[in-house]
DRENDO-1510 file (C-alpha; in Angstrom, 1 decimal, always signed):
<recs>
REC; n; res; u; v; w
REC; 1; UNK; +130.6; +89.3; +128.0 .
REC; 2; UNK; +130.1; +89.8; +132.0 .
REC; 3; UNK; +133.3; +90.1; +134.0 .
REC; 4; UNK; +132.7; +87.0; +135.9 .
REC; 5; UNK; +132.7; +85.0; +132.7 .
REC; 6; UNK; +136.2; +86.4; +131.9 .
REC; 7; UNK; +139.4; +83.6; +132.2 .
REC; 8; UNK; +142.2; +84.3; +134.9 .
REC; 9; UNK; +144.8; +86.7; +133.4 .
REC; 10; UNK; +142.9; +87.9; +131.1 .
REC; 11; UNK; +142.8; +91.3; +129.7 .
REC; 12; UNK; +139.8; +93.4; +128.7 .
REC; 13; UNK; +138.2; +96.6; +128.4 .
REC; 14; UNK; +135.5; +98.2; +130.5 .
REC; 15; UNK; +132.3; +98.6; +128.3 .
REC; 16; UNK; +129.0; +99.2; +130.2 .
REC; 17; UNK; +129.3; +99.3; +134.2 .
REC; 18; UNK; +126.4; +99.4; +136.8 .
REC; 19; UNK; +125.0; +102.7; +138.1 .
REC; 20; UNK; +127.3; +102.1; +141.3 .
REC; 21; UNK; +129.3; +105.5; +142.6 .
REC; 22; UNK; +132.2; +103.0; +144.2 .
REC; 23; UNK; +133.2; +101.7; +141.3 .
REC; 24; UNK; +134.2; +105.0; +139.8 .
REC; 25; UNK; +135.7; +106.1; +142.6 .
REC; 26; UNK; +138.0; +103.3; +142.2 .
REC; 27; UNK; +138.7; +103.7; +139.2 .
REC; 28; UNK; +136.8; +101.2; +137.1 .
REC; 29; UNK; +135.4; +103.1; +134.6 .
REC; 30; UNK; +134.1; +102.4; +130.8 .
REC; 31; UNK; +137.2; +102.2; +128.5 .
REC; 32; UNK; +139.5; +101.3; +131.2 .
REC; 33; UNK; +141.9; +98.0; +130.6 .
REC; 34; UNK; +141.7; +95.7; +133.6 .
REC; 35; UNK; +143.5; +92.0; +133.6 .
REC; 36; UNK; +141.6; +89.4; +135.7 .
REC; 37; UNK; +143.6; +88.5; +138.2 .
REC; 38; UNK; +141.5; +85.2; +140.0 .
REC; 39; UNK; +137.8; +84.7; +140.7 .
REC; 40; UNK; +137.4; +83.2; +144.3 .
REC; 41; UNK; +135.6; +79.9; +144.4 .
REC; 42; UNK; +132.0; +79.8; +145.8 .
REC; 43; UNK; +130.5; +82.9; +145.2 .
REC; 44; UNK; +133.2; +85.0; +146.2 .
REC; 45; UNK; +134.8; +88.0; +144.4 .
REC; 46; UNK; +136.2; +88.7; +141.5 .
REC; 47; UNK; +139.8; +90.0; +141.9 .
REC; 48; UNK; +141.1; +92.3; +138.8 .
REC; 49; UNK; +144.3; +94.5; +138.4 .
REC; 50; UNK; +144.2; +98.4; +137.4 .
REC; 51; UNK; +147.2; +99.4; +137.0 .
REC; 52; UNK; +149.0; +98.9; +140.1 .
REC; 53; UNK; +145.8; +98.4; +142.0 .
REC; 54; UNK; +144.1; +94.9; +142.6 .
REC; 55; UNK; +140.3; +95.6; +142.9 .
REC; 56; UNK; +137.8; +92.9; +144.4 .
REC; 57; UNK; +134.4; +92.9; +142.9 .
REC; 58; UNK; +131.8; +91.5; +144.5 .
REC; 59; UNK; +130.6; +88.7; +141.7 .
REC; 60; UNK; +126.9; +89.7; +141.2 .
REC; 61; UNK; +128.7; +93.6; +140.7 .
REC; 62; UNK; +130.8; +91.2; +138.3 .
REC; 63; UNK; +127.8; +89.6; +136.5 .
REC; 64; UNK; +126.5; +93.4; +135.6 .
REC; 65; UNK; +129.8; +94.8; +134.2 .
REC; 66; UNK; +130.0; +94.6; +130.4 .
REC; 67; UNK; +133.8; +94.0; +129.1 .
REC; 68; UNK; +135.9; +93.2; +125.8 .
REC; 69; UNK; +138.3; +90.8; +125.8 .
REC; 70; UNK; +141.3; +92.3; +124.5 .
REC; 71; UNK; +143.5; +89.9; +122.3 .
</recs>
């Protein structure tokens, strides 16, 4: 399922990402856990929490990341 499809405070893990150096470098990487923290209403970014870190992802980023809901 695409991260942007994922329910606030949610948890999942990282399964197929976008060919975008950024998102490494912060951290978001296949395998890693990231909760869902909000998704900002009308087009705007998806917020999620690594570890300590929140992270905003743009939402078409979002829409390309792959993740597992973890129950």
């Amino acid at each position: 399922m695409p991260l942007n499809k994922v329910k606030k405070a949610t948890s999942c893990v990282i399964e197929q990402l976008p060919d975008i150096k950024l998102l490494n470098a912060l951290g978001l990487r296949e395998g890693v856990t990231v909760r869902v923290v909000t998704s900002q209403p009308f087009g705007g970014p998806i917020v999620v929490q690594l570890g300590k870190r929140s992270i905003a992802v743009a939402r078409g980023v979002a829409e390309q990341i792959e993740v597992k809901e973890v129950l």
